[in-house]
N, C-alpha and C positions, 0 to 999 in steps of 0.2 A: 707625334710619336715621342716615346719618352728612352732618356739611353736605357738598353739593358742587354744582356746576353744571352743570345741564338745558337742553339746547336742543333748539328746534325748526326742523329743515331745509325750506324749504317752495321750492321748484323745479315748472318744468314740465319734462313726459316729451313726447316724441314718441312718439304711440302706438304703444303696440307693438313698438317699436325696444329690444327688452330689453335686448340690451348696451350699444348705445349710450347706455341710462339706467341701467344699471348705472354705467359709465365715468361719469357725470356725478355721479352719489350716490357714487362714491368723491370725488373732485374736491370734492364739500361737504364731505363728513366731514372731508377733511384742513383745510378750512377755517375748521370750527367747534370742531375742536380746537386749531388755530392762534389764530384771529383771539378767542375765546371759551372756550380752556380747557376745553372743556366736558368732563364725564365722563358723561355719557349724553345721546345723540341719537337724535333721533324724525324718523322722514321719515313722510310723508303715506300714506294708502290706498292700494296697490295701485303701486306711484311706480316699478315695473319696465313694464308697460305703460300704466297707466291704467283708469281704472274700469271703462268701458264698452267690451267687446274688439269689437266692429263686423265681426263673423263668426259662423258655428254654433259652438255650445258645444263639436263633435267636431274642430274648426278651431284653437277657441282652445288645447281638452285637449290636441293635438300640438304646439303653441307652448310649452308649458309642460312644469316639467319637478320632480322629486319635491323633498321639502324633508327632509334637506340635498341640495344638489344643486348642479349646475354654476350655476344662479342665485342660488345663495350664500356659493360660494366666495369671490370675488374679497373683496364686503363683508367676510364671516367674517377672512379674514388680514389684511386692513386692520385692522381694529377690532383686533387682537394687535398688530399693529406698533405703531401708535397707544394702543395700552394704554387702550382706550375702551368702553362699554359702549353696543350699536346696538339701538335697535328697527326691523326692518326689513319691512315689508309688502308682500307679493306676494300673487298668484296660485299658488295648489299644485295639479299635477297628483295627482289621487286614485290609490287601487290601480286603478282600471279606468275605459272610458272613461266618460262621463258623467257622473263625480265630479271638480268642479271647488272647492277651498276657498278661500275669502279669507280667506286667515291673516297672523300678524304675529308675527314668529320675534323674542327675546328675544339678542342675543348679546353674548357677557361680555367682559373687558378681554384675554380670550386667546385671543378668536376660536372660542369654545365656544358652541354655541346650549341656552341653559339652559332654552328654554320656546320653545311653538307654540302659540297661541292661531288656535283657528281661527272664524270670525265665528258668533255663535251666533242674531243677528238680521238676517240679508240684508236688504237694504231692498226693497219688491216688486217694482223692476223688474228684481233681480237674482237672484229667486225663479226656481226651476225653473217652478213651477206659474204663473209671472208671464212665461212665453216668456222666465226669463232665464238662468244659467247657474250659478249657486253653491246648492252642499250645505250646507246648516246644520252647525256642529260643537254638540257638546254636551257641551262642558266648560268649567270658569272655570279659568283659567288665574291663580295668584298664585306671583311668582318672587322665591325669597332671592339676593339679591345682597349685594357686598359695600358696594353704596351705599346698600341698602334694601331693602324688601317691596316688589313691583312687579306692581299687577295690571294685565291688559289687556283691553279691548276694541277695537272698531272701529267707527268712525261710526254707524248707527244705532243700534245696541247701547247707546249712549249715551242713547237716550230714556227707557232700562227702567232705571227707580231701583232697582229688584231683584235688579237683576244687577251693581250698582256696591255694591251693600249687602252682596251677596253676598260680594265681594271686600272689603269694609271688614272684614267679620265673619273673613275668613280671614287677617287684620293688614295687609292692602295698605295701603301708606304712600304710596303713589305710583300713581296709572291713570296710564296713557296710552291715547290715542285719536285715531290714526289716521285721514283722514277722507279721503273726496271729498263735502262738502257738497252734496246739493242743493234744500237750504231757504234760507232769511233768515239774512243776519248778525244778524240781535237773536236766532233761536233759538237759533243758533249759540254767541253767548254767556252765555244765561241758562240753557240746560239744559249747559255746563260748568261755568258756576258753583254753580248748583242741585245737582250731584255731588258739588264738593269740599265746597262748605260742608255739605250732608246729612250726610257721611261724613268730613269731620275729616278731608281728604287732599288734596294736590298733584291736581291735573289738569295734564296735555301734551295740546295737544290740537293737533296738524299737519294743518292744514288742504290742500287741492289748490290749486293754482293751475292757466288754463291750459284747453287744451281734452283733453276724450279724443277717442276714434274716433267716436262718435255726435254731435260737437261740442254735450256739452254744458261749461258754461263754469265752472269754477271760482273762487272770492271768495277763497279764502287766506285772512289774518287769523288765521293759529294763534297761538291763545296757551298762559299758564302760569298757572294759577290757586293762592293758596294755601289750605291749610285752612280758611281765614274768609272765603273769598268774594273776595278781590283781584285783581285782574287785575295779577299781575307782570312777566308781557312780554308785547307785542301786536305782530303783525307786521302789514304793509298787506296791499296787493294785489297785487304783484310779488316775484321772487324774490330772497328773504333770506333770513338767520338772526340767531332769538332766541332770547337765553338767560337765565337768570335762577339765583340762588343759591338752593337749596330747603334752609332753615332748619331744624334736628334737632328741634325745639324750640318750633313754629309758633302754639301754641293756649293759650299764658299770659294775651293779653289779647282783650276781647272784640271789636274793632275794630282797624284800624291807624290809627295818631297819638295812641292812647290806651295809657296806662298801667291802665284800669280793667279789672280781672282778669275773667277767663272762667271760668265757675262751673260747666257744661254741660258734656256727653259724648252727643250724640245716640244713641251706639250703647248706652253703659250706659243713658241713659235713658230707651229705649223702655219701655212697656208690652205685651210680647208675648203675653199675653192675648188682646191685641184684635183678633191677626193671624191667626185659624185660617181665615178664607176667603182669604188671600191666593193660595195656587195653584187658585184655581177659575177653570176657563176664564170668558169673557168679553167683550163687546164695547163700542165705545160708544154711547151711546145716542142719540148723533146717527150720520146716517148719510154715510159719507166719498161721496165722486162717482165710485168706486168699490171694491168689495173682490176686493181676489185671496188666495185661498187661502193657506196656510202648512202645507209640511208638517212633521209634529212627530214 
């Protein structure tokens, strides 16, 4: 990884008005590469419509349109002219109808989309089998850049230490996570900081601002986590951008404001012995106020 500066775009969409929040996500981008330098930019979950598309899944699959596609054009040759590296989160229409992804397409300083992550844990209101509208993908997506290893997920995906280990183990130097939160700001920042410090990696975590079509409300507050747990940039509740310099070099000492060395490698110093029930199904043993299925 080479040093360079990461931000986070965190804006409201009017639902559903894709181009017209298209036009607005270019509008940041020339701003954060203005006003912040930045060389890689992270917008929020879904930040072409919004989280919650407030119509039939067969409604929303005709609003939407394939990846790459005319919903990524516009972003795509910005990020070349701007010489910048975009993570950009939409809605993909599938091969057919009924297949709707929440992906989060990777694109490099020449306007090339190097990666598609598509969300591999829907959250259950957005569960087919939950009355909601998104197909699980089933791949970890980690992208060489020339800023870095850059793995992705998306908002809940984040809960599953698994899947961010998974990406440590593939060299990800960098997650990023996408989000429309809707839990607690304290989960919010203790299960990003729980990520990077587990796995010795940057977290971006661009939170929603803002209502979607189901007017539920988004907190914002996206930050920059570093390998050790720090909170590097913290944005409020309103629309900004934050950025912060991600250090080639991060994990010398054990704390920040100390010179006392860091001794530790979580990922060499597992005990993988003790992991052989890790893929066995399971639930918990308290019971949620309700469960909705997941198909796998």
């Amino acid at each position: 990884m080479k040093d360079h500066i990461a931000a986070c775009v965190q804006i409201a969409v009017e639902p559903n008005d894709i181009n017209n929040n298209i036009d607005k996500c270019c509008h940041w981008l020339e701003r954060a590469v203005k006003d912040y330098d930045a060389e890689l930019v992270l917008f929020p979950e879904s930040i072409t419509t919004g989280f919650t598309p407030g119509m039939t899944p067969d409604e929303f699959y005709s609003l939407l349109e394939p990846i790459p596609g005319k919903h990524t054009e516009k972003i795509q040759k910005l990020a070349g002219q701007l010489g910048v590296h975009v993570v950009f989160p939409l809605y993909e229409r599938g091969p057919e109808k009924g297949i709707i992804y929440n992906s989060s397409i990777l694109i490099d300083d020449k306007g090339e989309i190097l990666g598609n992550y598509r969300k591999t844990h829907p959250f259950p209101t957005e569960r087919l089998e939950g009355g909601g509208w998104t197909t699980p993908g089933n791949e970890v997506v980690v992208v060489e850049t020339k800023l870095g290893k850059i793995g992705m997920v998306i908002c809940y995906d984040g809960d599953f230490p698994e899947l961010v280990r998974v990406l440590a183990l593939k060299g990800a130097e960098i997650i990023t996570r996408p989000s429309a939160l809707l839990r607690s700001f304290e989960i919010w920042e203790f299960v990003n900081k729980a990520r990077a410090y587990d796995n010795h990696v940057y977290l971006l975590g661009a939170n929603s601002i803002g209502p979607d079509a189901a007017k539920n409300y988004f907190f914002g507050h996206s930050m920059i986590i570093n390998p050790i747990g720090q909170t590097i940039a913290l944005a409020r509740g309103t629309e900004e951008i934050i950025a912060a310099k991600l250090d080639s070099n991060p994990i010398k000492h054990v704390s920040y404001g100390t010179k006392s060395p860091m001794i530790f490698d979580h990922l060499e110093d597992r005990n993988v012995k003790v992991y052989g029930d890790i893929l066995m199904e399971g639930k918990s043993s308290f019971e949620p106020a309700k469960r909705i299925p997941y198909r796998r």
